[in-house]
VOZALUM-383197 format. One record per residue (C-alpha): residue number from 1; chain; x, y, z. Coordinates in steps of 0.1 Angstrom, whole numbers, padded with zeros to 4 digits. Example, Ala and Ser with C-alpha at 12.3 -4.5 7.8 and 13.67 -1.06 7.14 Angstrom:
! residues 2
[site 1, "A", [0123, -0045, 0078]]
[site 2, "A", [0137, -0011, 0071]]
! end
This chain:
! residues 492
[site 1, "A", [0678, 0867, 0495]]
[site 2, "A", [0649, 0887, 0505]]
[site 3, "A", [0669, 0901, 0534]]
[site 4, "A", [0702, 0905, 0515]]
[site 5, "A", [0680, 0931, 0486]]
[site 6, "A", [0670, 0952, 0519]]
[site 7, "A", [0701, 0952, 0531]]
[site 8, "A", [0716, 0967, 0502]]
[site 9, "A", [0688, 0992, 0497]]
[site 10, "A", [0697, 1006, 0531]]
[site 11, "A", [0729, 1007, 0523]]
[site 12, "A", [0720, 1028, 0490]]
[site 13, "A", [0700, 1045, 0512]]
[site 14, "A", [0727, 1055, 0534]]
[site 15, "A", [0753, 1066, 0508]]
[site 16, "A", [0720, 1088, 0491]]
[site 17, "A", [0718, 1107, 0526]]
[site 18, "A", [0754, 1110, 0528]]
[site 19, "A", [0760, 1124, 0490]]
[site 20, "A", [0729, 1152, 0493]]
[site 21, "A", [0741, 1186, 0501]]
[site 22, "A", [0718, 1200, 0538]]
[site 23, "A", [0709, 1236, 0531]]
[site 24, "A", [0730, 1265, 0536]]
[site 25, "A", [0742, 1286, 0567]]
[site 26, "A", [0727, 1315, 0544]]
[site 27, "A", [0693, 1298, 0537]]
[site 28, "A", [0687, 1283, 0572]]
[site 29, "A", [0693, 1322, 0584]]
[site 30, "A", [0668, 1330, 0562]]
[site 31, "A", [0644, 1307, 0573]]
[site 32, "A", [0651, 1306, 0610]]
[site 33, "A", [0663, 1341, 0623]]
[site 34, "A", [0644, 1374, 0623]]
[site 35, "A", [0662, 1403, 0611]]
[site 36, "A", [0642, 1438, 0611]]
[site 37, "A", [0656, 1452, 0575]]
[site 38, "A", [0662, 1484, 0571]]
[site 39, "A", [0633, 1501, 0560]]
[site 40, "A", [0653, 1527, 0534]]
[site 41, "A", [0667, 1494, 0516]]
[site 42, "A", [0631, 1483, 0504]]
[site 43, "A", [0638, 1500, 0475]]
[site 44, "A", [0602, 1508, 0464]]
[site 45, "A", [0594, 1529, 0436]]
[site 46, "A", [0593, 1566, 0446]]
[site 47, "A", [0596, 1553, 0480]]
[site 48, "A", [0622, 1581, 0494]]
[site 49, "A", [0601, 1610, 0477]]
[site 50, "A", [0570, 1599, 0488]]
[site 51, "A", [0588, 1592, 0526]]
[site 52, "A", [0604, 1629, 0519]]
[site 53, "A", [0570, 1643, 0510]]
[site 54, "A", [0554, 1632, 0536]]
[site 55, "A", [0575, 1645, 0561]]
[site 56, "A", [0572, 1681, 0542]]
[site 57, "A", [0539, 1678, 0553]]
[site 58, "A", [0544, 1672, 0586]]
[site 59, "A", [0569, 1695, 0595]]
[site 60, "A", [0547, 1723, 0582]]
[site 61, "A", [0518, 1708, 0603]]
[site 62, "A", [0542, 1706, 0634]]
[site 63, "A", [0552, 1748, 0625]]
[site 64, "A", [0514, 1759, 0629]]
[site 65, "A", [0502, 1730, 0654]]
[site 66, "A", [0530, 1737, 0687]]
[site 67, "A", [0503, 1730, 0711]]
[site 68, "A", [0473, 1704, 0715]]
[site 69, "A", [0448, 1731, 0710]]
[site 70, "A", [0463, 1745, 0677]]
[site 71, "A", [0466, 1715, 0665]]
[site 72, "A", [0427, 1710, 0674]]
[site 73, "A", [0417, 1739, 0658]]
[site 74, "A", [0441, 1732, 0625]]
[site 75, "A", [0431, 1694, 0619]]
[site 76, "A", [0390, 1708, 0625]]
[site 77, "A", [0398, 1732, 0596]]
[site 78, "A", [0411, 1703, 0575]]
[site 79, "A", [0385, 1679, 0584]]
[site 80, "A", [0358, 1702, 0573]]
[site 81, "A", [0375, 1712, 0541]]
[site 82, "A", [0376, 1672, 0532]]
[site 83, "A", [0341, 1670, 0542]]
[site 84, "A", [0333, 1661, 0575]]
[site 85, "A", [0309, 1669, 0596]]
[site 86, "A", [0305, 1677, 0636]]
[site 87, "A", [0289, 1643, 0650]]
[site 88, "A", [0263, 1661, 0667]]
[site 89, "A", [0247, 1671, 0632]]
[site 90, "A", [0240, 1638, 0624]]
[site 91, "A", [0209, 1620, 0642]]
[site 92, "A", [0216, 1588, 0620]]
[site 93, "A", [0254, 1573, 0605]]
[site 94, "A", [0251, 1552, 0578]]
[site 95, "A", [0289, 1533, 0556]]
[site 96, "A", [0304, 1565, 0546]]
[site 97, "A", [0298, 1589, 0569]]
[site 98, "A", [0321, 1608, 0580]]
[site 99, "A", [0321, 1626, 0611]]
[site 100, "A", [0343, 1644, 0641]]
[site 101, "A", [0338, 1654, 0676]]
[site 102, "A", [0357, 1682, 0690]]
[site 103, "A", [0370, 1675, 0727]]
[site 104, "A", [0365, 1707, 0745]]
[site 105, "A", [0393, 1719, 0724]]
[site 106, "A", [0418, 1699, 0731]]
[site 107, "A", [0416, 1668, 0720]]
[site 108, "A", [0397, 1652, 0693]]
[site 109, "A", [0375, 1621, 0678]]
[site 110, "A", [0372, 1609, 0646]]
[site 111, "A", [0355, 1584, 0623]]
[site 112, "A", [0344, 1571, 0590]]
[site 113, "A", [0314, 1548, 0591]]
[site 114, "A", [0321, 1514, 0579]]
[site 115, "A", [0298, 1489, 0560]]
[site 116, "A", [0303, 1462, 0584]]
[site 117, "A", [0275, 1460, 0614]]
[site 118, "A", [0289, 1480, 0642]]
[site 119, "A", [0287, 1454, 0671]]
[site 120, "A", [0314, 1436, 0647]]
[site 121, "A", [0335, 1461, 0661]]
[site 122, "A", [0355, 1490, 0652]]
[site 123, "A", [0392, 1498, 0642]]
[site 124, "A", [0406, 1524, 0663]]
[site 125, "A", [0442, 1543, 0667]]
[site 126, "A", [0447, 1566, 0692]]
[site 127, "A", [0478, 1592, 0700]]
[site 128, "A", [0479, 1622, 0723]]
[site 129, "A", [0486, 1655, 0708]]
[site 130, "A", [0502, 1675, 0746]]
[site 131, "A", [0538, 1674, 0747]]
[site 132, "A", [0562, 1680, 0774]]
[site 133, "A", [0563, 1720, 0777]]
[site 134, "A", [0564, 1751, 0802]]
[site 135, "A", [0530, 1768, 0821]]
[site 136, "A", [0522, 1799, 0835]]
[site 137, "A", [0515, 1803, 0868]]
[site 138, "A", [0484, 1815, 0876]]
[site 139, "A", [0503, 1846, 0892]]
[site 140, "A", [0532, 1849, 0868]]
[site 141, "A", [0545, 1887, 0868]]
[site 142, "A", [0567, 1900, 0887]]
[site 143, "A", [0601, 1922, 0887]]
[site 144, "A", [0637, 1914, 0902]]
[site 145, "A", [0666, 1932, 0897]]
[site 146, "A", [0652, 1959, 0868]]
[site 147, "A", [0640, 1934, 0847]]
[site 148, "A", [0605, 1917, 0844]]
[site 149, "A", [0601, 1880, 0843]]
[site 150, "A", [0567, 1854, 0841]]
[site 151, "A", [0568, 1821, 0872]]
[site 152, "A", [0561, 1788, 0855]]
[site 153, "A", [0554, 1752, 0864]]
[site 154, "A", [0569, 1729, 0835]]
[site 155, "A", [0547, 1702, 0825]]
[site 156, "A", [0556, 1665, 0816]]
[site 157, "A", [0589, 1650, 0823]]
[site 158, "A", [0616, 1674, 0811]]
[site 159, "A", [0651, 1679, 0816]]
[site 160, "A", [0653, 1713, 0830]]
[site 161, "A", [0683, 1723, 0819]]
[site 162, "A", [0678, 1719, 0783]]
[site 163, "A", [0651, 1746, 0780]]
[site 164, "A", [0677, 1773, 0792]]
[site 165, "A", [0692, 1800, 0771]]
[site 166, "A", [0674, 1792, 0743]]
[site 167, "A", [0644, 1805, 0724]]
[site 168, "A", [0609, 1803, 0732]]
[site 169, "A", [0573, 1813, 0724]]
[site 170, "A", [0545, 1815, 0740]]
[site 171, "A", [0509, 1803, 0729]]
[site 172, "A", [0477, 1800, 0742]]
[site 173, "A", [0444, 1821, 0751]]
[site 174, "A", [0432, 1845, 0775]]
[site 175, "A", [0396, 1860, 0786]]
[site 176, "A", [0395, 1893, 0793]]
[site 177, "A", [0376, 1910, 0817]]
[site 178, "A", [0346, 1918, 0791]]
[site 179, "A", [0344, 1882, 0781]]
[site 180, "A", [0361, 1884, 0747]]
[site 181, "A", [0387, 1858, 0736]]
[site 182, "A", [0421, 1867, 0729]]
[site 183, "A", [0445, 1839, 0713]]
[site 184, "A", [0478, 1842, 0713]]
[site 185, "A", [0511, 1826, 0693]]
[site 186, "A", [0541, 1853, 0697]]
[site 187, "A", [0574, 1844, 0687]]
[site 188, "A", [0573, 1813, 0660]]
[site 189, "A", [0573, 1845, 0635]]
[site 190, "A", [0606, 1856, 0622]]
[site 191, "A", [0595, 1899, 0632]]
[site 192, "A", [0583, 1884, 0665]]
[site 193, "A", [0607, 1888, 0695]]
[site 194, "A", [0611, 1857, 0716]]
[site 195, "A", [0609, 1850, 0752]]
[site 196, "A", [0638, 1830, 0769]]
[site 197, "A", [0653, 1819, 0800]]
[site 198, "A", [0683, 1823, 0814]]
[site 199, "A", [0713, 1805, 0825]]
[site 200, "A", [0744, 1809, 0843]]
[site 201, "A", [0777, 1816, 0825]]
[site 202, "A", [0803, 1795, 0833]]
[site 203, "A", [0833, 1821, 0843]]
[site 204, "A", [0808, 1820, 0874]]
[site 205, "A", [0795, 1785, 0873]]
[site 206, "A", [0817, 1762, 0894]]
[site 207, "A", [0793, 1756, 0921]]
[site 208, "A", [0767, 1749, 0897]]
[site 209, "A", [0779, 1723, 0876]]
[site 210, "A", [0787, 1701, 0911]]
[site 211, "A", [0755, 1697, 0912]]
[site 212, "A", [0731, 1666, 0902]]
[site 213, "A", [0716, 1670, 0866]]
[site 214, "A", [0682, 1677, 0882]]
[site 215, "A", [0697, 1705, 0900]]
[site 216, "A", [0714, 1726, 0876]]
[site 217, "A", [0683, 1743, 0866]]
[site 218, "A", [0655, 1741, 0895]]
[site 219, "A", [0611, 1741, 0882]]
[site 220, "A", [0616, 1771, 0901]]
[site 221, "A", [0645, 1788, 0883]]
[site 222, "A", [0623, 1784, 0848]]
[site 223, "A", [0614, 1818, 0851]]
[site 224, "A", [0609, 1833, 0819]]
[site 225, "A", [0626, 1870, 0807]]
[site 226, "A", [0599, 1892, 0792]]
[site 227, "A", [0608, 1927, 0794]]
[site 228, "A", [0631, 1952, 0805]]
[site 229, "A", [0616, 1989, 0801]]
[site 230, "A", [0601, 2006, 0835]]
[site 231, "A", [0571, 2024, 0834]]
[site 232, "A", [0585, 2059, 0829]]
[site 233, "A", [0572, 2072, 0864]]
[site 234, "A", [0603, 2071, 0883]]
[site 235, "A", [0587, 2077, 0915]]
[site 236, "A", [0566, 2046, 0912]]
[site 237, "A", [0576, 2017, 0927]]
[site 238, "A", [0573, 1979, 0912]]
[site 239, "A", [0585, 2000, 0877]]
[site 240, "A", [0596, 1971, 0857]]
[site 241, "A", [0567, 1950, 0865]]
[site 242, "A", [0543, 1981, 0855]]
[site 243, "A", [0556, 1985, 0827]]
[site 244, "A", [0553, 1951, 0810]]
[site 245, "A", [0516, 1950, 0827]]
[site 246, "A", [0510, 1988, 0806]]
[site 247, "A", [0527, 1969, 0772]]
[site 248, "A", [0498, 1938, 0777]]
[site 249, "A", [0477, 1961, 0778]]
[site 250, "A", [0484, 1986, 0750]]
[site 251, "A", [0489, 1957, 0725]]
[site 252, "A", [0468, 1927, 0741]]
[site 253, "A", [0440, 1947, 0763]]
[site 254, "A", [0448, 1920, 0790]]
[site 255, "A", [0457, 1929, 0824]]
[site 256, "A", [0472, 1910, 0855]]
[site 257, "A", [0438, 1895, 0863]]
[site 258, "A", [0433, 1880, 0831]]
[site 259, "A", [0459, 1861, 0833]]
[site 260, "A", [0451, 1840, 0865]]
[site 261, "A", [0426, 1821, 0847]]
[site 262, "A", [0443, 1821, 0810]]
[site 263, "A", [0458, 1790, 0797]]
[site 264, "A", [0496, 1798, 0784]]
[site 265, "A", [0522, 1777, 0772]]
[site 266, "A", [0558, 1783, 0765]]
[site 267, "A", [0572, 1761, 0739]]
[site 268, "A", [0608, 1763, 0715]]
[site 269, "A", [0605, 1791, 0690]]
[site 270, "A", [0624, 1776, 0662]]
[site 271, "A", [0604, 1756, 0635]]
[site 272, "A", [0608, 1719, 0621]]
[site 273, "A", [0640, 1716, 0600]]
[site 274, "A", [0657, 1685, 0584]]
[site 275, "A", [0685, 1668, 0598]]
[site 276, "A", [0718, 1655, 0579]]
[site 277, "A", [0736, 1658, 0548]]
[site 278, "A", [0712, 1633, 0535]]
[site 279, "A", [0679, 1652, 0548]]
[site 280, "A", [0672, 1618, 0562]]
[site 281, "A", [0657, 1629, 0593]]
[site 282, "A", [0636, 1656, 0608]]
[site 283, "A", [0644, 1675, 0644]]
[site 284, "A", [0615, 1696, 0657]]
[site 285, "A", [0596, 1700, 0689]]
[site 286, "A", [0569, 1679, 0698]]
[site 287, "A", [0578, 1645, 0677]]
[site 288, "A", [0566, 1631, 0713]]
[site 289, "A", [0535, 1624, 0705]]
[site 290, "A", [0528, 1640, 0668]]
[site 291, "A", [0551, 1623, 0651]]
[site 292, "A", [0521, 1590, 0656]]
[site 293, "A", [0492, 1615, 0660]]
[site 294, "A", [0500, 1631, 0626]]
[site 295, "A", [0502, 1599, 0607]]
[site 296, "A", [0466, 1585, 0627]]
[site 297, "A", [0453, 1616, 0614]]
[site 298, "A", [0463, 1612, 0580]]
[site 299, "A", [0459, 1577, 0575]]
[site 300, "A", [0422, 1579, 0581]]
[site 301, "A", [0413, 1610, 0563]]
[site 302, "A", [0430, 1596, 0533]]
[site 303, "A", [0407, 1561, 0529]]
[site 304, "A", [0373, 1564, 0514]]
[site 305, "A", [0355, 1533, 0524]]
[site 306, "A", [0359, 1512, 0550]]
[site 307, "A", [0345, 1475, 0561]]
[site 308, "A", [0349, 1479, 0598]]
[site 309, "A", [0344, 1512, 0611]]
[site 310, "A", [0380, 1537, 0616]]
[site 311, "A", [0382, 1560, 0643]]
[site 312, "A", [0409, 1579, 0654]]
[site 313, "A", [0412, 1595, 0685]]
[site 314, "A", [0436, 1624, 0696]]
[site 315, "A", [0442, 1626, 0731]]
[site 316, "A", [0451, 1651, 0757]]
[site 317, "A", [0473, 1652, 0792]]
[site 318, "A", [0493, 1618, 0781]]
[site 319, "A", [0522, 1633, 0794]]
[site 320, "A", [0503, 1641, 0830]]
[site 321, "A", [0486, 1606, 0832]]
[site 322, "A", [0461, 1612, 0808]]
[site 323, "A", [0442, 1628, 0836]]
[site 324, "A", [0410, 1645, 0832]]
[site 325, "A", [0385, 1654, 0808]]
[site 326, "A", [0403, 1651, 0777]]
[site 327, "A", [0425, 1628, 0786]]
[site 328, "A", [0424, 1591, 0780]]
[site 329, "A", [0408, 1577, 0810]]
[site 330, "A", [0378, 1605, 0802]]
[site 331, "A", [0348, 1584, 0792]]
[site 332, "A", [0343, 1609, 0766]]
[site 333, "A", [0361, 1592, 0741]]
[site 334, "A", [0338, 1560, 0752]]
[site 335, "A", [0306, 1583, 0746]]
[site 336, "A", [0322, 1587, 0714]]
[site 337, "A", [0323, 1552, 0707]]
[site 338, "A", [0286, 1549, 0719]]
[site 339, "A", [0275, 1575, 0701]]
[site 340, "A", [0286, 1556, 0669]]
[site 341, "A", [0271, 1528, 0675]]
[site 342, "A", [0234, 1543, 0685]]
[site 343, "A", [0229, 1559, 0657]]
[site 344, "A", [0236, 1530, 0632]]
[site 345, "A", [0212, 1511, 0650]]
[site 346, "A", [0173, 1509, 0655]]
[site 347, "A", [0171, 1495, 0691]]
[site 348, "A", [0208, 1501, 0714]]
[site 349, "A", [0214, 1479, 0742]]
[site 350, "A", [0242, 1479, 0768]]
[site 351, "A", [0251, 1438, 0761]]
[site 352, "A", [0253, 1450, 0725]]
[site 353, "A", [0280, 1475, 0731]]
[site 354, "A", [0301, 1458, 0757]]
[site 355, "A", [0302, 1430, 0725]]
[site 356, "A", [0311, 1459, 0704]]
[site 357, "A", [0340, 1469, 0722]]
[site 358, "A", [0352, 1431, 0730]]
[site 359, "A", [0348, 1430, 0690]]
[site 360, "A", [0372, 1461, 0687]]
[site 361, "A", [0407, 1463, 0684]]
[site 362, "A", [0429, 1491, 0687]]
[site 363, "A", [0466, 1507, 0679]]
[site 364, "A", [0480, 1529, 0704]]
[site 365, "A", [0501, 1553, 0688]]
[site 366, "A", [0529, 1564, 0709]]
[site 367, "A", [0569, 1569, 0699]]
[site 368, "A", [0594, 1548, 0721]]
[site 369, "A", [0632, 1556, 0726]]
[site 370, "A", [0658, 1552, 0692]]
[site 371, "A", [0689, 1530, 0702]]
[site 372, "A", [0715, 1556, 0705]]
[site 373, "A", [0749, 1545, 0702]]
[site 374, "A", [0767, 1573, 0724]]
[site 375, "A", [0741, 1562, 0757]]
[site 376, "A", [0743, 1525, 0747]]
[site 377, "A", [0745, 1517, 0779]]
[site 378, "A", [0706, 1521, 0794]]
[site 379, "A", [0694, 1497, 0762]]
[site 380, "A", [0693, 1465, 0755]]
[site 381, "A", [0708, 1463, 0720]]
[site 382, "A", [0689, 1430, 0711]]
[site 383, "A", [0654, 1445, 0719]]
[site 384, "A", [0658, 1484, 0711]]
[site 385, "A", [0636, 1505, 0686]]
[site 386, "A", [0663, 1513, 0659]]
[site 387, "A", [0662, 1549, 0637]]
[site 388, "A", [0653, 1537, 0595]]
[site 389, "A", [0637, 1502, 0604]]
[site 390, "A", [0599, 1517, 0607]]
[site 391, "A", [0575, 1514, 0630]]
[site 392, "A", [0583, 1497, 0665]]
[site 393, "A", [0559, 1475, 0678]]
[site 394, "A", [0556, 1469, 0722]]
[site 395, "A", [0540, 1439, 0733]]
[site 396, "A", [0542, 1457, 0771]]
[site 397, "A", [0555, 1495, 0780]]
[site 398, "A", [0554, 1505, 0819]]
[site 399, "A", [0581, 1505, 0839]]
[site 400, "A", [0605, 1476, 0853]]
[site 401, "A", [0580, 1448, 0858]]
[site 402, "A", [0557, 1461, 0838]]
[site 403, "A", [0537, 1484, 0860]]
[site 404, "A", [0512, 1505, 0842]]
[site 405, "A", [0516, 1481, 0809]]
[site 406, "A", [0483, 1466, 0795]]
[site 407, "A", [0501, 1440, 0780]]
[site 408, "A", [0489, 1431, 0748]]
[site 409, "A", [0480, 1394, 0737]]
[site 410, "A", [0501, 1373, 0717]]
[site 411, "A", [0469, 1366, 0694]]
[site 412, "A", [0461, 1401, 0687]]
[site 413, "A", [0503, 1410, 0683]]
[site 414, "A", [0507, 1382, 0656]]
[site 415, "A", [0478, 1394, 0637]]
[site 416, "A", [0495, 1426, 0632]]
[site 417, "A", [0527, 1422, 0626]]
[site 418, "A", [0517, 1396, 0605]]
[site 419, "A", [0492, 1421, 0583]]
[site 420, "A", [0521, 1443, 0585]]
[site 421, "A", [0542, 1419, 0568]]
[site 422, "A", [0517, 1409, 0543]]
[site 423, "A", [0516, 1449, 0529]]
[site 424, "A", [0551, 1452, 0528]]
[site 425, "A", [0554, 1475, 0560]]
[site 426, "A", [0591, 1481, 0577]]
[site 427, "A", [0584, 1469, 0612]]
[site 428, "A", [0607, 1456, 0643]]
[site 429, "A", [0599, 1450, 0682]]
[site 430, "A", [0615, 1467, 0709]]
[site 431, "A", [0614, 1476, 0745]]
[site 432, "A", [0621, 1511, 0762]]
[site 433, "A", [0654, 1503, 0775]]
[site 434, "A", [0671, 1480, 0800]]
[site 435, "A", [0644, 1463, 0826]]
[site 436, "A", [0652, 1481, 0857]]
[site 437, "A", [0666, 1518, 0835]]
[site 438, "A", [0633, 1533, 0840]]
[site 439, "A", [0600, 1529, 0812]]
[site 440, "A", [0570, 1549, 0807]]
[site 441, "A", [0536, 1548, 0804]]
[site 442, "A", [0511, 1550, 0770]]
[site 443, "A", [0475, 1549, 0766]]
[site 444, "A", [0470, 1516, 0760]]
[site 445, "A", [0460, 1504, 0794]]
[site 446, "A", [0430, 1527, 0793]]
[site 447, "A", [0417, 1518, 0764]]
[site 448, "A", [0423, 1478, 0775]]
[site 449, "A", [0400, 1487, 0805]]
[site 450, "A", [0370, 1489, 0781]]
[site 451, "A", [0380, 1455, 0766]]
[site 452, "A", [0395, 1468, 0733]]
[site 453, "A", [0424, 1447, 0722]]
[site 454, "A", [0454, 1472, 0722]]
[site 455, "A", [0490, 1472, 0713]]
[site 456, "A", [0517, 1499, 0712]]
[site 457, "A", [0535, 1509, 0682]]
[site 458, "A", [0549, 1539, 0673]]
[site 459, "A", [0584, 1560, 0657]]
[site 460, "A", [0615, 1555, 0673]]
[site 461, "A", [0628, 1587, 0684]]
[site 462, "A", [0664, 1603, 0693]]
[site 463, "A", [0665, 1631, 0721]]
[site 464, "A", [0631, 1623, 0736]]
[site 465, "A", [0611, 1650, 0757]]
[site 466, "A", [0640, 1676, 0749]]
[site 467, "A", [0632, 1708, 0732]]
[site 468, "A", [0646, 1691, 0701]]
[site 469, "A", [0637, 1656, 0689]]
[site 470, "A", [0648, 1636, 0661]]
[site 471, "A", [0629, 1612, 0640]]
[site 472, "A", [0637, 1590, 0607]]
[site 473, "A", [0615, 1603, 0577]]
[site 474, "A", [0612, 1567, 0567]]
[site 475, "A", [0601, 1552, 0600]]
[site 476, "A", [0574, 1585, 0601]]
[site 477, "A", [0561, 1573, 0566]]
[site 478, "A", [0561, 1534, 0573]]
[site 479, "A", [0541, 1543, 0606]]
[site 480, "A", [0511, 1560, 0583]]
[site 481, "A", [0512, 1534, 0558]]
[site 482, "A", [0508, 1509, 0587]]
[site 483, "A", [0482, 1530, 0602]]
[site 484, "A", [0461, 1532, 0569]]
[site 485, "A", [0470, 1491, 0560]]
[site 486, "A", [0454, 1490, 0598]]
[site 487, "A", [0421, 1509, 0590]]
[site 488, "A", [0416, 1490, 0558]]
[site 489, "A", [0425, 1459, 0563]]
[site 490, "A", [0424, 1445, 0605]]
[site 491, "A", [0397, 1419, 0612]]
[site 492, "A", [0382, 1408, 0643]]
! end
């Protein structure tokens, strides 16, 4: 009998089984596959005016910072206005502080002292503020053909051809013979004239367009048009040339010598403007790299206190390897970190700091390419940065297998993307295009070397490294709330 009863509960068993409904192809979706959502459906409140607002604000920060040192000398005057201080001022940092370090003028450190001990470690974000642009040589005039023109040497990858026939300005500073400091910004002004260079018309240009796309326009053929009125001795010779030098001089009281050891940049003219019908987007120069450094800036002048210690540090010469001494691999910006840490405690000792640094972790701010539909071809749709789903997270950057990635660990990535999840921030994952297309290189790696734990993330952009890039003002705004979620709230 005994047997006959469990018999016929199995049996009621297996008819239960049967009759219950399994979950749904909707639910199971839910639970098993990831799908990066749209960051402009979160439907916040205020979301899209305070995503629009935001990017007001940048834009005008993008108009008046064109190069790494204005944009220096710009986010010095803001710093100082909010209350902070030059580092060197302060012989001991206590939770609160706030405090900046200027990088020979071209690149910069920040922080605001946390309450947390500082071998616990700090929170740090780091961007670079240089962008792909044209130099001057350090001969640059000369005359050809009655008109006078300035020699360059581009800087950063570019495609040549885009920077032809189109406006330009020049910025930068020069010493003068006595000493004296002369700044310049010419052309970003709507009475300012504009420099340009020039390109061949097509009536003529058969021969040119056989050529490759790196040949159309040569580094040598980006030879910038500045003037056109000989001196008026018309028995001199080199008239054209003379006659520019004699304008520098009248207006600028620079001469040809002055400018072998001046730093000038030529960059687009035109200012930051919206993009779409919908004013959904912003196209401007220079997204590549300020459309992270912007937001790093932001995110920690806007928090008061801290637990764990916020810097962030603005680099220079990303774009050239991050060479030098305000670039990334400078130990500079590891003297910075020092410094920190010596004066918030009574007795500094090497162990101490290498623990501090092991204790550290890091977001390397750095945009990555937008999936664009009409070059499809060089992505991978399945693991591409997409424009309106926020800020793109890389595990790895470099190029094909990886060379020149640091690589970040799976520990550190999941305790991200899993804060970011917990504040509500619009994230996804994606690489920089099919394996063997090409890549590029960040700052992470460098700051890996010290034994920071570091992962890229950063805005998709459109149009990368062209005179005209496109970002979504929703991804720009969910990268500084990330950033800010990451100074308040990252454990080590």
């Amino acid at each position: 009998m005994a047997a006959a009863k469990k018999d016929e509960v199995s049996s009621k068993n297996l008819k239960s089984k049967k009759s219950t409904k399994g979950p749904s192809a909707k639910d199971l979706k839910k639970e098993l596959v990831k799908e990066y959502k749209n960051a402009w459906d979160f439907n916040r409140e205020d979301e899209q005016d305070f995503a629009f607002a935001f990017a007001d604000e940048y834009k005008s920060f993008l108009d008046q910072a064109k190069t790494e040192r204005e944009f220096v000398t710009l986010a010095i005057e803001t710093l100082e206005n909010m209350g902070f201080v030059a580092l060197k001022s302060k012989e001991k940092l206590s939770a609160g502080d706030r405090v900046y370090k200027n990088i020979r003028g071209k690149g910069l450190a920040i922080a605001v002292i946390g309450r947390q001990p500082a071998v616990d470690g700090f929170n740090l974000i780091g961007a670079h503020i240089d962008a792909p642009r044209i130099d001057l040589k350090a001969n640059p005039v000369y005359e050809d053909g009655d008109l006078a023109f300035f020699k360059t040497h581009y800087y950063g990858g570019i495609k040549k051809y885009q920077w032809a026939a189109i406006p330009l300005s020049l910025h930068g500073v020069v010493y003068r013979k006595d000493g004296s400091l002369l700044t310049i910004s010419l052309g970003d002004n709507p009475e300012d004239p504009v420099l340009t260079i020039t390109d061949l018309l097509p009536h003529l240009g058969a021969e040119q367009m056989q050529k490759k796309a790196t040949e159309v326009i040569r580094g040598e053929d980006l030879n910038i048009l500045v003037g056109g009125i000989p001196f008026a001795d018309t028995e001199a010779s080199g008239r054209f040339k003379l006659g520019l030098l004699q304008v520098l001089k009248e207006r600028y009281g620079i001469t040809e010598a002055d400018l072998v050891t001046a730093e000038l940049e030529i960059v687009p003219a035109y200012p930051a403007r919206d993009i779409g019908f919908d004013r959904s987007m912003v196209g401007a120069y220079g997204h590549d790299d300020r459309a992270c450094s912007f937001p790093a800036f932001v995110a920690l002048t806007s928090v008061d206190r801290l637990e764990r210690t916020g810097i962030t540090f603005l680099f220079d010469k990303e774009e050239i390897g991050s060479v030098g001494n305000t670039g990334a691999k400078s130990r500079t910006y590891e003297q910075f970190i020092y410094e920190l840490y010596a004066r918030q405690v009574e007795a500094p000792n090497q162990l101490e700091f290498y623990t501090l640094l092991e204790n550290s972790r890091m977001l390397s701010g750095d945009v990555t390419n937008a999936f664009d539909p009409t070059f499809a071809s060089v992505s991978d749709s399945r693991n591409n940065a997409y424009m309106g789903k926020g800020i793109n997270f890389m595990k790895f950057g470099g190029s094909r297998g990886k060379a020149g990635s640091s690589d970040a660990s799976s520990e550190f990535y999941f305790a991200v993307t899993r804060l970011m999840d917990e504040h509500k921030i619009a994230w996804q994952a994606g690489e920089l295009g099919k394996v063997d297309a090409g890549g590029g290189g960040t700052i992470a790696g460098y700051m890996a070397n010290l034994g920071i734990e570091v992962i890229d993330c950063g805005v998709p952009v459109l149009s990368m490294h062209s005179p005209f890039e496109v970002i979504s003002k929703i991804d720009l705004y969910h990268t500084f709330l990330a950033y800010k979620t990451f100074f308040q709230h990252m454990k080590a």
